[in-house]
PASEBA-1860 file (N, C-alpha, C; in nm, 3 decimals):
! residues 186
1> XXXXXXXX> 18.306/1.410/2.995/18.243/1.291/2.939/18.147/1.327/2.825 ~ 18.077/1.441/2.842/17.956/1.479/2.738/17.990/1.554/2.619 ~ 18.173/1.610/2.621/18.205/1.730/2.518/18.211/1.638/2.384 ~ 18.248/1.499/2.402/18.280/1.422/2.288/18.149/1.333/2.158 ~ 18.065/1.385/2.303/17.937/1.347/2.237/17.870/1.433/2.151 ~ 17.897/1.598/2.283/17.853/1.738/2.195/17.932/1.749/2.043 ~ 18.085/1.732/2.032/18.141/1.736/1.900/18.102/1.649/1.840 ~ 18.065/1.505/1.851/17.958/1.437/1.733/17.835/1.478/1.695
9> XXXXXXXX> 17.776/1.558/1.793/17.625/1.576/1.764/17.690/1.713/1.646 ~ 17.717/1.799/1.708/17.766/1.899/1.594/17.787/1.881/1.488 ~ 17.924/1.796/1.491/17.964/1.776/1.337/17.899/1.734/1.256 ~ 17.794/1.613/1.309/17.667/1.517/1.238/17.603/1.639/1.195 ~ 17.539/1.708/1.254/17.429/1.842/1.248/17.541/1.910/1.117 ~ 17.675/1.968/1.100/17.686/2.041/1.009/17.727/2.002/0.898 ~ 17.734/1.849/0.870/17.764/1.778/0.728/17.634/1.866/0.668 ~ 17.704/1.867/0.549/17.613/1.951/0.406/17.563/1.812/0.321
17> XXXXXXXX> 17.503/1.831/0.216/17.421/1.791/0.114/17.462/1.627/0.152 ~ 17.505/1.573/0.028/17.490/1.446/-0.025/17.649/1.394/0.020 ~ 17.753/1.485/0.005/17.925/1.425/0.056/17.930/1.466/0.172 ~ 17.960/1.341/0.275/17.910/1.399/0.392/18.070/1.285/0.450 ~ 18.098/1.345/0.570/18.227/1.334/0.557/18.251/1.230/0.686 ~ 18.134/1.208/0.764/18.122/1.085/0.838/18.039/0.976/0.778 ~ 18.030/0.896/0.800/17.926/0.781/0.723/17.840/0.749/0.871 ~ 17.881/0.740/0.994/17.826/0.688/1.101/17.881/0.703/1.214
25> XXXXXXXX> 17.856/0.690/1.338/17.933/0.741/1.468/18.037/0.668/1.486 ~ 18.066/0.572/1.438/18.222/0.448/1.450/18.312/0.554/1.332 ~ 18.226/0.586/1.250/18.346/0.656/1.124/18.378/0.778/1.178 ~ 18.316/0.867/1.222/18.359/0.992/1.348/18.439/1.000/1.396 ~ 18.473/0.879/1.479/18.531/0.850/1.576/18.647/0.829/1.534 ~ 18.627/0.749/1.438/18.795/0.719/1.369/18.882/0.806/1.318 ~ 18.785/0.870/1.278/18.818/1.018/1.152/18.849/1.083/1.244 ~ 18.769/1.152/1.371/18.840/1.245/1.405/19.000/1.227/1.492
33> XXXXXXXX> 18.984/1.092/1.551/19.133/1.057/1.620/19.195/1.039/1.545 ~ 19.234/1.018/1.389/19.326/0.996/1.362/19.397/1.154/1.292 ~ 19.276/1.224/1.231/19.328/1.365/1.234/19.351/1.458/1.329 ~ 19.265/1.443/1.456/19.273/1.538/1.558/19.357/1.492/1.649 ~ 19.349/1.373/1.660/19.394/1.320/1.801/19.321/1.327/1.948 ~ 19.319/1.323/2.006/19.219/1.308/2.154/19.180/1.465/2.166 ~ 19.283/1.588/2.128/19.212/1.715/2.102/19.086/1.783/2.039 ~ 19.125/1.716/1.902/18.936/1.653/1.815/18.839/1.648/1.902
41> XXXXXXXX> 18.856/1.592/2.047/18.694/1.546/2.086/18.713/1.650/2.218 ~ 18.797/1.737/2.240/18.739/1.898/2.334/18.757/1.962/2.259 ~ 18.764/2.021/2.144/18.743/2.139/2.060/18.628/2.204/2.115 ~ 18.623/2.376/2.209/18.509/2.417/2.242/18.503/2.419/2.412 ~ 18.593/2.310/2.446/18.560/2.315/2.585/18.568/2.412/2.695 ~ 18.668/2.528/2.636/18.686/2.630/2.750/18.557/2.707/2.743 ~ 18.510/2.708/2.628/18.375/2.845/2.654/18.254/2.742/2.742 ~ 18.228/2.629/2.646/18.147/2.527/2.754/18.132/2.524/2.876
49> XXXXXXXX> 18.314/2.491/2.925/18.332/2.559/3.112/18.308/2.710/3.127 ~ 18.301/2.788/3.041/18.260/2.926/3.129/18.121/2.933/3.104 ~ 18.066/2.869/3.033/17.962/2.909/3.071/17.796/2.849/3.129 ~ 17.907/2.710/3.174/17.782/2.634/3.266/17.801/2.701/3.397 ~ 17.860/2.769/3.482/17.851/2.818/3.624/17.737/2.958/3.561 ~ 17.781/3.024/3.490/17.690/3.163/3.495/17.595/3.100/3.424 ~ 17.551/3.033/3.335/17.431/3.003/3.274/17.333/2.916/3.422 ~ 17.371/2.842/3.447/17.337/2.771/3.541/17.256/2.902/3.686
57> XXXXXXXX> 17.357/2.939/3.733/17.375/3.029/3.805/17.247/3.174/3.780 ~ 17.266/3.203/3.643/17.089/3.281/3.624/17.032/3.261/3.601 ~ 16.995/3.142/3.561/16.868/3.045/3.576/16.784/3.085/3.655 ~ 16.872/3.052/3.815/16.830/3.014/3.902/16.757/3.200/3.942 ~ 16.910/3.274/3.923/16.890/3.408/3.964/16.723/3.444/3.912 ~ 16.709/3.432/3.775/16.612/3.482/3.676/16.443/3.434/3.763 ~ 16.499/3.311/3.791/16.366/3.196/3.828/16.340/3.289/3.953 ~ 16.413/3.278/4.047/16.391/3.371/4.190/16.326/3.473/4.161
65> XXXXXXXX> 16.417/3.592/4.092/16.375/3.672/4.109/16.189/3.735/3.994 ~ 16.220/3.637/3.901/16.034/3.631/3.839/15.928/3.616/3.924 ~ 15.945/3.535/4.025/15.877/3.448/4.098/15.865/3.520/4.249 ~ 15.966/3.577/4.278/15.902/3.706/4.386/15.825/3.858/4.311 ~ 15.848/3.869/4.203/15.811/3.996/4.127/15.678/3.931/4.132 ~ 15.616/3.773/4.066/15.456/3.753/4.038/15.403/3.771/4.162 ~ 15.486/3.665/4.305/15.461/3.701/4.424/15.375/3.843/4.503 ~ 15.474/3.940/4.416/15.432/4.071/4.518/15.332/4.161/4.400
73> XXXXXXXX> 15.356/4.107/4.246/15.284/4.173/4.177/15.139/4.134/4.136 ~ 15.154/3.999/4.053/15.060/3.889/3.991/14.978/3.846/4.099 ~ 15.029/3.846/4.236/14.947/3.753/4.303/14.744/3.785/4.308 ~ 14.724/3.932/4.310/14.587/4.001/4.323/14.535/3.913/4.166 ~ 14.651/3.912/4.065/14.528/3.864/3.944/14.536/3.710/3.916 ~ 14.678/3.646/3.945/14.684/3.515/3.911/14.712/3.438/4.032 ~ 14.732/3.313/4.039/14.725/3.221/4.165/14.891/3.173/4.229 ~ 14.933/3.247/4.297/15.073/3.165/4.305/15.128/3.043/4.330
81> XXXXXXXX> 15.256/3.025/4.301/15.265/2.874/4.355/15.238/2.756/4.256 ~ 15.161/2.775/4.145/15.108/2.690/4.066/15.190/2.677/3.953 ~ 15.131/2.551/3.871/15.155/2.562/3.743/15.229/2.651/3.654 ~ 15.118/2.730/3.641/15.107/2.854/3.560/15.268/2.912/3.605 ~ 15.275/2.967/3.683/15.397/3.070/3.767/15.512/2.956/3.722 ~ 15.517/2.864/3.745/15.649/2.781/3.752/15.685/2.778/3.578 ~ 15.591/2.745/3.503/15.646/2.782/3.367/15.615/2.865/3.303 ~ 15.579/3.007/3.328/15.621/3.154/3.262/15.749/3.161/3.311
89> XXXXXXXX> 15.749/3.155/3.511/15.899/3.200/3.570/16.017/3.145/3.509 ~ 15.977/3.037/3.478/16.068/2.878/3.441/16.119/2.930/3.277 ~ 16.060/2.938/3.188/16.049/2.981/3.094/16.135/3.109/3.039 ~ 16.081/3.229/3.120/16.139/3.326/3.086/16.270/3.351/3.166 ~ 16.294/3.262/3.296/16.456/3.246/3.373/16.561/3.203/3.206 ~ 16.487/3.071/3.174/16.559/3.002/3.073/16.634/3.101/2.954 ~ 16.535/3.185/2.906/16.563/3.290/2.803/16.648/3.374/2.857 ~ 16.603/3.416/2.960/16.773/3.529/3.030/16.856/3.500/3.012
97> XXXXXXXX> 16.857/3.378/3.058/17.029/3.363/3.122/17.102/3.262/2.975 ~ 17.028/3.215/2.852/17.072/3.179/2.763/17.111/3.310/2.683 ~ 17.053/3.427/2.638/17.071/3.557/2.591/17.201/3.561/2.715 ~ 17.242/3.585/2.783/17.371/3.622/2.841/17.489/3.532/2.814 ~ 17.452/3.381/2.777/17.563/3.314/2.729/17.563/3.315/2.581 ~ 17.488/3.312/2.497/17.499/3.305/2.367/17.617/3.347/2.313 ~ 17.710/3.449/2.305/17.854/3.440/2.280/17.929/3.313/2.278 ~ 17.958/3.284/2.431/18.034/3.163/2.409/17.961/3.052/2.364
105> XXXXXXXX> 17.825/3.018/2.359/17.773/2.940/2.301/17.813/2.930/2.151 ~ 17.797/3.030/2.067/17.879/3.047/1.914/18.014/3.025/1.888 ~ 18.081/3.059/2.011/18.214/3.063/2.057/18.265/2.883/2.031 ~ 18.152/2.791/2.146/18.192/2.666/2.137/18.142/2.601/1.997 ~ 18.067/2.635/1.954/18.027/2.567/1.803/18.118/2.603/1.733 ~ 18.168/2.716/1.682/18.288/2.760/1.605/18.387/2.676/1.611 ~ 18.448/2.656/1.793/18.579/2.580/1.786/18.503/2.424/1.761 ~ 18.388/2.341/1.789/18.365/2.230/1.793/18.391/2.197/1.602
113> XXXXXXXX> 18.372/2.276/1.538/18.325/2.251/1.347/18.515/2.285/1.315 ~ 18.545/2.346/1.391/18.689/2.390/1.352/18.759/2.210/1.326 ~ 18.852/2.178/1.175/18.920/2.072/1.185/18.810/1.980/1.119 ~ 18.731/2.021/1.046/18.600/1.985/1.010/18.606/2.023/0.873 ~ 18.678/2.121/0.810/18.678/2.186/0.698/18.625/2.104/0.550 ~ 18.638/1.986/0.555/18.560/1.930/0.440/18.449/1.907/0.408 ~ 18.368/1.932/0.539/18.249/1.963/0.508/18.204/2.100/0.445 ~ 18.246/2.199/0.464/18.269/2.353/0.450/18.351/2.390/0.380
121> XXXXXXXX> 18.422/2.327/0.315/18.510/2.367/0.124/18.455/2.405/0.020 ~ 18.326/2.366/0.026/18.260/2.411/-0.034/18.168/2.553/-0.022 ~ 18.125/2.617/0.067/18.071/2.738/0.057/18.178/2.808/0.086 ~ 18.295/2.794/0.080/18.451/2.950/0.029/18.492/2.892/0.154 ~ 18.592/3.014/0.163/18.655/3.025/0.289/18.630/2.926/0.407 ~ 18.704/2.884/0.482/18.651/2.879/0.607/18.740/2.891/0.708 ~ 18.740/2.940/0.855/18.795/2.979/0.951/18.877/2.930/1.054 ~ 19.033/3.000/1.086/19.076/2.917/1.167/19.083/2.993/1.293
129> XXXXXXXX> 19.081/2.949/1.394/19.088/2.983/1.531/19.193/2.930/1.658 ~ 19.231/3.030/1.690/19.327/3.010/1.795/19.239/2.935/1.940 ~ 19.161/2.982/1.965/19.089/2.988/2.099/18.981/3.071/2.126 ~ 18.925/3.086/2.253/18.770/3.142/2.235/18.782/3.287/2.221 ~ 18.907/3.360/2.287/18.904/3.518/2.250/18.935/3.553/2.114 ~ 19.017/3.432/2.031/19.039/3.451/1.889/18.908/3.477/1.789 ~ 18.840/3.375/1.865/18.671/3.342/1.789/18.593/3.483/1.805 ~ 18.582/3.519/1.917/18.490/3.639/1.972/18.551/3.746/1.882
137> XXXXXXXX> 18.683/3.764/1.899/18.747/3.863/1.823/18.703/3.806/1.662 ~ 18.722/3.749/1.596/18.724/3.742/1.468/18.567/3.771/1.390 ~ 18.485/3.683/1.521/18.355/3.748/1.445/18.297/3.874/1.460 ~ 18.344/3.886/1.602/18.308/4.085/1.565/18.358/4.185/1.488 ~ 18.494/4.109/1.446/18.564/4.202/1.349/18.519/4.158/1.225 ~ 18.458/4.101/1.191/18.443/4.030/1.062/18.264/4.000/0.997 ~ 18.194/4.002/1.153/18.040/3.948/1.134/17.982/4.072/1.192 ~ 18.032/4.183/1.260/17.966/4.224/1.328/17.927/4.144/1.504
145> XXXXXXXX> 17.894/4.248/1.599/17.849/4.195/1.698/17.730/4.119/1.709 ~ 17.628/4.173/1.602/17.482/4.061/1.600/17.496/3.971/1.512 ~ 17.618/3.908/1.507/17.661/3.749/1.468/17.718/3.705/1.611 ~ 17.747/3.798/1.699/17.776/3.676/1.806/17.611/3.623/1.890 ~ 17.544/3.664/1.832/17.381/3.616/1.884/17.315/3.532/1.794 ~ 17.426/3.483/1.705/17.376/3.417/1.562/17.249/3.301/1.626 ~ 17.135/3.247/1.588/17.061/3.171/1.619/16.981/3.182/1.766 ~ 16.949/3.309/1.774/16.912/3.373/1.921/16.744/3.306/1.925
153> XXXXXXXX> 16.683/3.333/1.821/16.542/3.264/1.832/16.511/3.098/1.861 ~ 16.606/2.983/1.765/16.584/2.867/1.825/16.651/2.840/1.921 ~ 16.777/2.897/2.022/16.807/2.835/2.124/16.749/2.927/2.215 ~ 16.670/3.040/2.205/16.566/3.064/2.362/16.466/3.001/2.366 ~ 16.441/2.946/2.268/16.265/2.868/2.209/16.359/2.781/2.300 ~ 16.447/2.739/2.279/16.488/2.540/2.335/16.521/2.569/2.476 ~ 16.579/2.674/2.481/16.554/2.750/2.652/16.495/2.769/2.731 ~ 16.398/2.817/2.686/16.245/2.841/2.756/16.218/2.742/2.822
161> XXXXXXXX> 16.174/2.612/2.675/16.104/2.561/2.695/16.178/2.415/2.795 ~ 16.305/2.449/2.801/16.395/2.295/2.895/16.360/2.373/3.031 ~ 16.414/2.469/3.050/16.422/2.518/3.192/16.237/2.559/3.240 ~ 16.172/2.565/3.185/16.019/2.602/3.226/15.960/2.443/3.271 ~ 16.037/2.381/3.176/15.975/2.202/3.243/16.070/2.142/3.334 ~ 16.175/2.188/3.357/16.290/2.130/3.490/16.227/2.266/3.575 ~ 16.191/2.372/3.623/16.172/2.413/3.747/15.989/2.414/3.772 ~ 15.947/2.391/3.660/15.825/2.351/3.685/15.837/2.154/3.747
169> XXXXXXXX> 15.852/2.075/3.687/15.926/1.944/3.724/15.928/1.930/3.897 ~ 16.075/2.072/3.910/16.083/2.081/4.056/15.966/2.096/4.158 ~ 15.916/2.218/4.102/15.824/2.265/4.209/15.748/2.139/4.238 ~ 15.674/2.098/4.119/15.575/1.997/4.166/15.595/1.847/4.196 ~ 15.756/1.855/4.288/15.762/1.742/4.296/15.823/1.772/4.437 ~ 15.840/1.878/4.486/15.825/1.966/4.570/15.691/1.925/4.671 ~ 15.619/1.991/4.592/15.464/2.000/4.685/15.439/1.862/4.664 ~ 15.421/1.740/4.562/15.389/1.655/4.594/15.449/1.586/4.733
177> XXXXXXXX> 15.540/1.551/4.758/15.708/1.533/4.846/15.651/1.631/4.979 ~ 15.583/1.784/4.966/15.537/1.804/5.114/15.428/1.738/5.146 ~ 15.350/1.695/5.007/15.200/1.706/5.053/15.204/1.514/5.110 ~ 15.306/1.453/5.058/15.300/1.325/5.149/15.369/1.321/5.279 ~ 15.456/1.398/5.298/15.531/1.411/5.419/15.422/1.505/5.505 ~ 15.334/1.523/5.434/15.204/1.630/5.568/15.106/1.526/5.594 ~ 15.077/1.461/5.489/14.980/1.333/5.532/15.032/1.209/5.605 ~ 15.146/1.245/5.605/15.181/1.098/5.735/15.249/1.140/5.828
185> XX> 15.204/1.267/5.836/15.226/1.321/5.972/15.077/1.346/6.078 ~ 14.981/1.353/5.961/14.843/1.414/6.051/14.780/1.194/6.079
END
């Protein structure tokens, strides 16, 4: 349901200057079904599916395991349980486990802009792709491997900072949720 939204937000995001090759989200829509066909709107989706279980998945790992390390380490200098702990842990879970997907993350933007080319006729060349091992393969053969980390600084910044306010979020809705279920018990 959300990939068709992700390929509008994209494509909107990579129109260039002043010729811009949607006019509005009804013209998108049209444009891309009548050139793509219903394929147009999953362009991207296999790396997407691989990598919400493991992204997801070390989040959680990252969050745990920060959060027993402050536990047995931080606890003598800082206060556990709090605030504080839930968004450093929260925070720096987020940055892990986005640095471990970032490949296919480039992977799905590549195929989402793919079929898009008129926006991109203009700066030369532009790229065609079979699928996500085509993509991985082409930019390491072609960009180097520190192009598959292309934009590593604003999506851990946007990392950090989503997952430090969803497990911070949690916790304290957590303890609020015990701390009324303890008062109508005493």
């Amino acid at each position: 349901m959300a990939q068709p939204v992700d390929i509008l937000r994209t494509r909107f995001v990579a129109q260039l200057g002043d010729e811009r090759a949607y006019r509005n989200m009804r013209h998108a829509v049209q444009c891309i079904w009548q050139v793509e066909g219903l394929t147009g709107f999953y362009r991207g989706l296999s790396p997407t599916l691989l990598q919400i279980f493991p992204h997801a998945g070390l989040q959680f790992f990252f969050y745990h395991t920060l959060r027993s390390a402050w536990d047995t380490s931080l606890s003598q200098v800082l206060p556990t349980g709090g605030l504080v702990e839930s968004l450093l842990c929260g925070g720096l879970a987020g940055a892990g486990a986005k640095v471990c997907v970032l490949p296919l993350d480039l992977a799905k933007k590549r195929l989402q802009v793919q079929g898009f080319e008129k926006a991109w006729s203009k700066l030369g060349q532009t790229q065609r792709y079979s699928g996500l091992l085509d993509v991985l393969r082409q930019v390491y053969k072609r960009e180097g491997v520190t192009a598959l980390f292309k934009g590593t600084t604003p999506s851990l910044l946007k990392a950090a900072c989503s997952v430090s306010l969803i497990f911070t979020t949690y916790e304290q809705t957590c303890q609020a949720l015990l701390y009324i279920l303890q008062s109508q018990q005493n």
